[in-house]
C-alpha positions in Angstrom: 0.0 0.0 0.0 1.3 3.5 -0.7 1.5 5.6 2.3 -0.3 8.6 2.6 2.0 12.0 2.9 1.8 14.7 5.0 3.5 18.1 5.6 3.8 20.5 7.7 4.2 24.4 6.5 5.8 27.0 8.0 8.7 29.9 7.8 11.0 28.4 9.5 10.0 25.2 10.0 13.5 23.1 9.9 13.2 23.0 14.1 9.5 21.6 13.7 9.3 18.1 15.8 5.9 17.1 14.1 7.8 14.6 11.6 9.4 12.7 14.2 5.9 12.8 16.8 3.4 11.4 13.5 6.1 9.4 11.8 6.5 7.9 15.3 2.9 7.3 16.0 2.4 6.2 12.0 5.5 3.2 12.8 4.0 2.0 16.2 0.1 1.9 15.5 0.8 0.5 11.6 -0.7 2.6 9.5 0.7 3.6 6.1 1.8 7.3 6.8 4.9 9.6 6.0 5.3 13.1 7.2 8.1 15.7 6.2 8.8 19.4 6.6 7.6 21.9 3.3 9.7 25.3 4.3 7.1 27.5 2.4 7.7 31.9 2.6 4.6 32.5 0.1 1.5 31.9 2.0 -0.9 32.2 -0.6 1.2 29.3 -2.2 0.1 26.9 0.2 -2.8 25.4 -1.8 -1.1 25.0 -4.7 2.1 23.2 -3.0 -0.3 21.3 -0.8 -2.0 19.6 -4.1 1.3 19.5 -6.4 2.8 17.4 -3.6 0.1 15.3 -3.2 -0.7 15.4 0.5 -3.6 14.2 2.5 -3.0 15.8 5.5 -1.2 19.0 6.7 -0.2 20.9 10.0 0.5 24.7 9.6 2.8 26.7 11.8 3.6 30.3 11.8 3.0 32.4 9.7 0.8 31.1 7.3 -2.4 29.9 9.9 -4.8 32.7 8.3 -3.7 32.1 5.1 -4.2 28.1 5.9 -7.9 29.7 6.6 -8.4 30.8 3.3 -6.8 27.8 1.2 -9.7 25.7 2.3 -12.8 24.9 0.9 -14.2 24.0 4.2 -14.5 25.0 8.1 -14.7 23.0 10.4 -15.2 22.8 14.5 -13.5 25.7 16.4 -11.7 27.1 13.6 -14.4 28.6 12.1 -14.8 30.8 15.0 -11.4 32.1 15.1 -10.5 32.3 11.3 -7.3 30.5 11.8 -6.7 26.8 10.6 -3.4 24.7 12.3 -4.2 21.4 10.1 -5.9 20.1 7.0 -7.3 17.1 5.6 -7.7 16.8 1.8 -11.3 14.9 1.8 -11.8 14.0 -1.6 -10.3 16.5 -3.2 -11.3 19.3 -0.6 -9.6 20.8 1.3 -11.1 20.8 5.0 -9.5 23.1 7.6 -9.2 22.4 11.9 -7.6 24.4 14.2 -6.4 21.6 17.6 -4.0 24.1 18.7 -6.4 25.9 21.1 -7.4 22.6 22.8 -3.7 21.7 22.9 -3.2 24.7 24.8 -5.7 23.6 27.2 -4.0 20.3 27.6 -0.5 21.6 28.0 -1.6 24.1 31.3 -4.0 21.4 33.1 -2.0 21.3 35.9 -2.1 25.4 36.6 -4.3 25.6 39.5 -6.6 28.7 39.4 -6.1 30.6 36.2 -8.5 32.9 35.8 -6.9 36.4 34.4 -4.7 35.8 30.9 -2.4 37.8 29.3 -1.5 37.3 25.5 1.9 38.5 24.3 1.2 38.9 20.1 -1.5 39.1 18.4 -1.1 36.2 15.2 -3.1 33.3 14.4 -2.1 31.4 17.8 -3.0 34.4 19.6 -6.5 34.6 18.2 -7.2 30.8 18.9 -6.1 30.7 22.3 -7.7 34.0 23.2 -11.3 32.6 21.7 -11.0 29.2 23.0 -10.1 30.5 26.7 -12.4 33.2 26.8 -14.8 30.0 26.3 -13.4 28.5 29.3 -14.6 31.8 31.3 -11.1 33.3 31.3 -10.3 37.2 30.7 -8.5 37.7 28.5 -6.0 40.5 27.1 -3.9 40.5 24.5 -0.6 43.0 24.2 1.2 43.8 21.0 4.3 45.8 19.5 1.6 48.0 17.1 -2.2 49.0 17.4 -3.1 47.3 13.4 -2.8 43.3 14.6 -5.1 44.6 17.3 -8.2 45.4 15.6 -10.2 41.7 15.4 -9.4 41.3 18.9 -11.2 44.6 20.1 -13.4 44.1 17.5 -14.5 40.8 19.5 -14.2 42.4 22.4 -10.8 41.5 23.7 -9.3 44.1 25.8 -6.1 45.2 23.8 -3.0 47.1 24.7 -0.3 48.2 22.3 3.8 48.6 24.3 3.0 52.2 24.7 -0.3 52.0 26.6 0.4 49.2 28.4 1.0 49.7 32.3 2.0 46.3 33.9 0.2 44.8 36.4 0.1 41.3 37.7 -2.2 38.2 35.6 -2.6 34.3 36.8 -1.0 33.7 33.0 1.3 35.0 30.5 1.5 33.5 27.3 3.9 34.3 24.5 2.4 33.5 20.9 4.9 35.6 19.1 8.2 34.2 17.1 10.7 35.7 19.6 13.3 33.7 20.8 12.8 31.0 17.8 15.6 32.2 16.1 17.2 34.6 18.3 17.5 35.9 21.4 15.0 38.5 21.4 12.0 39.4 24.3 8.1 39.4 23.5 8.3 43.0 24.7 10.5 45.3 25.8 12.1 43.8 29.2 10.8 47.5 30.9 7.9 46.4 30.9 8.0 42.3 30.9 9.8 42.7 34.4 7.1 44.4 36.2 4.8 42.3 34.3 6.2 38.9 35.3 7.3 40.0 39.0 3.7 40.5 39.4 2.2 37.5 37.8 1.9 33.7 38.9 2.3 31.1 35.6 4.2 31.8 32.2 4.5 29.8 29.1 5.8 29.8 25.4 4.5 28.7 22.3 7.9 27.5 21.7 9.7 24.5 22.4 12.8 23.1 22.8 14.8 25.5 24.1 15.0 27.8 26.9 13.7 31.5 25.1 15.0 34.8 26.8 11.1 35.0 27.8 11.0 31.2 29.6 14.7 32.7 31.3 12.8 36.0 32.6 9.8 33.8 34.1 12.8 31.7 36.0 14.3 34.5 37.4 11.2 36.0 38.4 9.7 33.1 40.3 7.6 32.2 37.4 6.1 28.5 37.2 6.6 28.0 33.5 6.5 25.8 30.4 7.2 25.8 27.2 5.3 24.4 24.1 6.1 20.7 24.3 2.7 20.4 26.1 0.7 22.2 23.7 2.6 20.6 20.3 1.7 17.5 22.2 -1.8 18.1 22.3 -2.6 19.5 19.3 -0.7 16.7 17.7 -2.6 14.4 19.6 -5.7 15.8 18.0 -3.9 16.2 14.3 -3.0 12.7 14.2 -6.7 11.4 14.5 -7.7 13.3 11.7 -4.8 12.0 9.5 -5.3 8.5 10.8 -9.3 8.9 10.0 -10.0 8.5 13.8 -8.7 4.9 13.8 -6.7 5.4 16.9 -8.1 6.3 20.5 -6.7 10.0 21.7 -5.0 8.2 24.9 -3.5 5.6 22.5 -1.9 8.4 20.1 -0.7 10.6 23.2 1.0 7.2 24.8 3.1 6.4 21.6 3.5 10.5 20.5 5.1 11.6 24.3 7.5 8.8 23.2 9.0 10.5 20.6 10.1 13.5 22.7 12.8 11.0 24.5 14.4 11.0 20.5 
């Protein structure tokens, strides 16, 4: 039988683990899968590449989650609410768009005891999944960015929204940091004049980035901050991924048992 491929899209993408968590899960539960990596900078190329590759299943990292959105021919569950699509199934030649990276959130900070007040650092497609999905679970929620022009959906949805230079730091149960900073560098979410207050004030942290310490996950640590980073969450939402790719074949708990093995690799 000829496996079916997958991808996952994104710019950068060569540190993504989600080849080595499906391909594991693919080897150990038998079914005929392959997963790589498709570095792609054009978003509104994704369709095209998506097809010319012959893929039945994609996940899509930063940036290209809105544009993700729009490459589909079809909505479904959560991500319809939030405009912003994390994975893809191509369904008889349609392409069908989920978003599991707001529930994988939700599975990564399980363990944080009393979280009621949230502050989001960025204001991309991550951003506007995790704000709508934990305003569902009763949460307030604000969302803090570098400019006032990502803003606009969120306050349009009624999000309170600060830019740097209104923000006056105060302390929330969470911090979150959706942005790209400390991916590839050694750059801060925000300007540390303001992050320090912030964090000295506040009780959890965490990072939509994995596998490595970021200058933000250091700043929580020296502040006292309980934090993770965003093994948790790429766990979860692969978790979810995977059953659409494998057609639901596979329990959830079965997936997660053989996926959090490939993080020992």
């Amino acid at each position: 039988m000829t496996p079916a491929l997958f991808a996952i899209f994104g710019d950068p993408v060569h540190h993504s683990r989600s080849p080595l968590m499906h391909n594991h899960v693919f080897k150990r539960l038998g079914f005929p899968g392959c997963y790589t990596r498709v570095h792609l900078t054009d978003g509104t190329k994704l369709r095209k590449t998506f097809f010319d590759l012959g893929l039945q299943g994609a996940n899509i990292t930063v940036p290209h989650k809105e544009a993700a959105y729009n490459a589909c021919d079809e909505i479904r569950g959560f991500a319809r609410e939030v405009g912003v699509v994390n994975t893809i199934i191509n369904e008889n030649g349609k392409l069908i768009g989920y978003n599991t990276d707001a529930d994988g959130f939700l599975f990564a900070i399980r363990n944080f005891e009393n979280v009621n007040d949230v502050l989001i650092l960025g204001a991309g497609g991550t951003a506007r999944a995790l704000a709508s999905r934990l305003r569902q679970e009763g949460k307030s929620v604000h969302v803090l960015n570098r400019s006032a022009g990502r803003l606009a959906p969120f306050a349009d949805d009624g999000f309170a929204t600060m830019t740097w230079d209104d923000f006056t730091p105060k302390g929330y149960d969470l911090v979150v940091n959706t942005t790209s900073a400390g991916l590839e560098d050694d750059s801060l979410p925000a300007p540390e004049a303001l992050l320090l207050p912030l964090l000295q004030q506040s009780r959890y942290g965490a990072d939509a980035i994995y596998g490595k310490v970021t200058p933000f996950l250091a700043l929580c640590a020296d502040n006292g901050l309980r934090a993770i980073d965003g093994a948790e969450m790429l766990l979860g939402q692969g978790v979810l991924a995977n059953r659409f790719f494998t057609e639901e074949r596979y329990s959830a708990e079965s997936i997660e048992e053989v996926m959090r093995e490939s993080f020992a690799f």
